[in-house]
Structure formats: C-alpha cells, structure tokens
N, C-alpha and C positions, 0 to 999 in steps of 0.2 A: 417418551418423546416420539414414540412410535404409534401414535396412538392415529385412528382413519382423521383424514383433515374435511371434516362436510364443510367444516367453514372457509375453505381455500375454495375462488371465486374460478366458475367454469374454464376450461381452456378456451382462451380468443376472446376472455369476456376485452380484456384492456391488451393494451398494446403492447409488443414485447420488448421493446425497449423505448427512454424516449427518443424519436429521432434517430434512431439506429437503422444503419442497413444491412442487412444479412449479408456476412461473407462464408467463404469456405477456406479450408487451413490454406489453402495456396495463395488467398487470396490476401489473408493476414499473412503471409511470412513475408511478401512484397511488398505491403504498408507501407509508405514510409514513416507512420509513427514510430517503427520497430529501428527507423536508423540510427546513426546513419550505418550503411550497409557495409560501405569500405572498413569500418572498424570493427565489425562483428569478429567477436576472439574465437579460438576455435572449441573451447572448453568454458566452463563456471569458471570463475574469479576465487570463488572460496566463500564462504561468509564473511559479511561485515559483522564486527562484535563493538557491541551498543551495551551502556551499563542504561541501568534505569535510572540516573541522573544526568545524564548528558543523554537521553531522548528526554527526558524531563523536560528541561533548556533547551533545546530545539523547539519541543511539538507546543509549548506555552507561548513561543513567538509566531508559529506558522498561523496564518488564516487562511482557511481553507473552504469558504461558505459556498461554493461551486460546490465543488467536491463532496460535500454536505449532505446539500440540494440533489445530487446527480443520484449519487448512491437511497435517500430516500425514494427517490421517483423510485428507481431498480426494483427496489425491495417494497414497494407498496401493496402490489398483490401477492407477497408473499405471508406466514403467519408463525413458519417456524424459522428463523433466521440466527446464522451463525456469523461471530466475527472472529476472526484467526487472526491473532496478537493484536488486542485490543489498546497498545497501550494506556493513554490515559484515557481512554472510555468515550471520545468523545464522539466519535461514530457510533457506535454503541448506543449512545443514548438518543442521538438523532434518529436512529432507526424505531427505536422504542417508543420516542413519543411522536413517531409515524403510525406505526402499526400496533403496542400498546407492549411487546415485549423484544429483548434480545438475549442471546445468550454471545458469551467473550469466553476465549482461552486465551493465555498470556504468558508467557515464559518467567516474565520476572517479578520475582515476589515481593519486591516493594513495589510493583506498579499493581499488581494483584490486589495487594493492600488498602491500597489508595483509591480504586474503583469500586472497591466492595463499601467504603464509607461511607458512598452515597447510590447503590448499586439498586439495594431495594427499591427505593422511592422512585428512582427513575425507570425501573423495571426491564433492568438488567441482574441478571445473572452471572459470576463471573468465576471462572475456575482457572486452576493454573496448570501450564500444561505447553507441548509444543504442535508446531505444525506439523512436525513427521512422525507425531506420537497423541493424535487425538481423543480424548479421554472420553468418547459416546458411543452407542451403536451404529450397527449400521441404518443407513436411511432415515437417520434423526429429524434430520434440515429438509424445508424447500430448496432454499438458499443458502448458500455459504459464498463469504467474500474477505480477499483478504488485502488490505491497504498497506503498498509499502512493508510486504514482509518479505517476497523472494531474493530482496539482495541480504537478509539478514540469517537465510536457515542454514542448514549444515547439508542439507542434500534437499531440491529442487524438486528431484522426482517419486519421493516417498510423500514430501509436503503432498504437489497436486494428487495423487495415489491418496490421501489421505481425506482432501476434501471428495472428492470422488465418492466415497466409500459413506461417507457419512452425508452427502446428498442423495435423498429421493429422485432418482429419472422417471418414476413413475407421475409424481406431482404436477399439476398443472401448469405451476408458475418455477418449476425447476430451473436454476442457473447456479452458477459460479464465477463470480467477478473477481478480477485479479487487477489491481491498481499499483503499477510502477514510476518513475520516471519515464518523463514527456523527452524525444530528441531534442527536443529547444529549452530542458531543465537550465534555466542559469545557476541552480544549487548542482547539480552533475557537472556543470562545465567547469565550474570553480575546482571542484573535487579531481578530475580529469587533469586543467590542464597546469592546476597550482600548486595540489597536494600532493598528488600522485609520483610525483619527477620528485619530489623532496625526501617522500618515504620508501619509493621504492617501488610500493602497488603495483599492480596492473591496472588498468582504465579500468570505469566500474561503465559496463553497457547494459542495459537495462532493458531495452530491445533484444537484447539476447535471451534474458531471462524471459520474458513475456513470449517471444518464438518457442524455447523449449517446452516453455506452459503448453504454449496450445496446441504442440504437438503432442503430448502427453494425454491434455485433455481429449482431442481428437481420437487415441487409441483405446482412451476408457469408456469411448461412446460421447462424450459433449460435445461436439463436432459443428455447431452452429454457432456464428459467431456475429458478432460486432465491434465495431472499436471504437471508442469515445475520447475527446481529449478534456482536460479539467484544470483551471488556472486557480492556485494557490500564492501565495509569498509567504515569506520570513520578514517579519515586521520589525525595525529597527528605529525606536522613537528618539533618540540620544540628539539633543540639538547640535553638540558641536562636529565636524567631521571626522576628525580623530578620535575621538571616544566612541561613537556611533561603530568608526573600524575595528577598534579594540573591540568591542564589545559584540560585534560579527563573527571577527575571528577567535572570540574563547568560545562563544556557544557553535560554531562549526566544528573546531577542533576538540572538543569535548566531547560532540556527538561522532563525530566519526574518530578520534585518537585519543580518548580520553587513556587508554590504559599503554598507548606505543611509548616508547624509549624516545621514538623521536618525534613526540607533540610539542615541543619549545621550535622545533625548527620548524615544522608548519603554521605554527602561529605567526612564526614571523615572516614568512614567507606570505602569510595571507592577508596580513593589514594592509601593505600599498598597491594588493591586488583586488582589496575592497573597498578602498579609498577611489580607484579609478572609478569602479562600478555603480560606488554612492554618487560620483561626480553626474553618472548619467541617469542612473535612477533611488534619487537620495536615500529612501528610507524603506524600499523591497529589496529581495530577493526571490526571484520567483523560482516557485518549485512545480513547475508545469508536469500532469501527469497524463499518462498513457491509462486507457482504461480498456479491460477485457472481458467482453460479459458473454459464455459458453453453455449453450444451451443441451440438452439430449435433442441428436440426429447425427445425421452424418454429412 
C-alpha cells in the first residue's frame, strides 16, 4: 500500500475542499458547529457501546445522501482511501464507486461479515480491526476518514494518533475527515435531554470530541482545517403515530441501550417524547453532522 502514487493528481490540480474555507485550530475551537460551548464537559464521556444489531437498526433507517455526496467530493482526488469503522459499508462503497477502490476496518465481526459478502464486487476491502489499533503500515492512505466513530472508541487520542500514522503528509491530496454530530443533531438532543436523565449518562457532546480531534491533529502536524455541515435523518415510514413512536424508540434504544439494565425505562420515556416530535416532523429524525477535513500544515 506503500507503493509511489504517479497516479495521484498534481498538488492544486482540484480544489481542496468543496466550498470550504481554511481555518486554523483557534479558529475551529470557536466554531460554533463545535457547540454549544456553555456545555462543553471538561473530560471524554467514555464510550458509547453499540452491538452490531442495534447499529444494524439504526444505520438501515438513516439517509444520509448529503453526507454521501460530501465525503465522495472529499475523497475524489484521492486513490488510496481509508474508512475507520465501516460499519455497514455504505460509505465505503460510495467512495469506491467514486474513485474505483476503498479499503474499511471495523470492529464488529458480524458487521465484518456482512460487508465482506458484497465487498469484492463493489471494490472494497474489508478487515477487522479498531481505530486505536489500526492493522497497516505506516503512510498507507492518502486519506483516511472516519464517520461517527469518536463517540464510540475507548480513547480519542490513540484513535486520531492512529489515523495520523497511517496517512501519507507527503501526498498531494492528504487529509483526515472526522464526521460527528451537528449542534442542532435532533438524534443528540433526544439522547441529551430524554435518555440521559433516565440512565444516568453524562450528555454526549460531540463538539467536544471534534475540538480534542483537532487539537491532536494540529500536534501531529494536520493543522489545516475546514468545517462542513451534512443533513441526514432517521426515516420512520409507520403510518399510524403511535407505532411510528414505538418503533422510534426500539431502534433508538437498541442503538444506544441495547445491552443497559435500564433500556425498558428509556424506551418509555422516549415514545411521548417522539410522538411530540413526529407531531412537528412526522416521519424524520435528523441526525445533522459536523464535518472535519485536516489537512498537513500548520
């Protein structure tokens, strides 16, 4: 994978991001994608533990064709391209049948599984493996990007440390995209201010996690930056409005409590808080995302 890129297109041939305007860390920690700022905790939360049936159930209701779209542009002029926890592949593949290949690490070996069934044909590669334990050498990637995985690792700063390590700064088209929750996530606000009081949590901030990224990234040299935002939902087709909520709150609660002692009492706590919601947007949920694309400089 280290092999020289002739076919990676000049430096400055295309544009460095779409639409993006060059910040510097100072300029990203102020963002206000990163808020909101009066909530920022003073440490990590901890990981969020996800089984690969309940991201199943989630990522098969999200749509997400911005987000798609945004990350294909990204990675256009790139040729060696990494995805850090792929779960069901479908970034992955979108990138692949951009630029004609991708490579995915994944943590869980039934979602492993599942990717590899259709992995060839769409010309992904797919290995299993973690984000603070990545299974390549060094300077593999042009690019590596990783969708909604820093609220899931066990340590933040080995993850970014790790995509680092195995991105080329030498490369023309080198970056590192890191894609979290959006401040105006309606999936985060649910989770904040409906689940959280039920189980106990601490708020999940997700502007935290993306500030620590880029300071990390900043010390390992990626120190150029831009911030994108990307609108998704969670699709909920159920015609009547109490099954539609039911059916909300088992794929919520499975994805984030599928294995807590006390997922019966967040579920119930989240039907007449997603019946409110359906009242004003029937059949989303949106999971608005923050996007972080870290270039080599300073």
């Amino acid at each position: 994978m280290t092999e020289a890129r002739a076919d990676a297109p000049a430096h400055g041939s295309t544009p460095r991001e779409p639409g993006g305007t060059r910040l510097t860390l100072a300029q990203v920690l102020e963002h206000p994608a990163l808020g909101p700022r009066d909530l920022l905790p003073a440490r990590f939360r901890g990981p969020r533990r996800v089984t690969g049936d309940g991201w199943v159930g989630f990522a098969t209701r999200l749509e997400r064709g911005e987000e798609l779209s945004l990350v294909q542009s990204l990675m256009a002029a790139n040729r060696h391209v990494l995805d850090v926890g792929g779960g069901i592949g479908e970034l992955s593949r979108a990138v692949a049948a951009r630029i004609g290949h991708c490579t995915t690490v994944e943590p869980h070996a039934q979602l492993v599984e599942s990717m590899r069934d259709e992995a060839a044909e769409a010309g992904v590669s797919v290995f299993a493996g973690t984000a603070e334990d990545l299974p390549f050498p060094d300077a593999s990637f042009d690019a590596v990007y990783g969708a909604w995985v820093l609220p899931f690792v066990d340590d933040v700063e080995k993850a970014v440390t790790e995509m680092v390590r195995v991105c080329d700064p030498g490369a023309p088209e080198a970056k590192i995209v890191l894609i979290v929750g959006g401040a105006d996530s309606e999936v985060l606000g649910l989770f904040n201010d409906v689940c959280a009081p039920v189980s106990g949590d601490p708020r999940d901030h997700h502007g935290y996690l993306l500030a620590t990224a880029a300071r990390l990234l900043a010390e390992r040299g990626f120190g150029e930056f831009s911030l994108h935002r990307t609108e998704a939902s969670v699709r909920f087709a159920e015609e009547e409005p109490a099954k539609r909520a039911a059916a909300a709150a088992t794929v919520l609660t499975d994805f984030w409590y599928q294995l807590h002692p006390g997922a019966d009492e967040v579920r119930a706590a989240l039907e007449p808080a997603l019946e409110r919601h359906f009242a004003a947007r029937p059949h989303g949920i949106g999971d608005q995302g923050a996007v972080l694309v870290a270039r080599p400089g300073s």
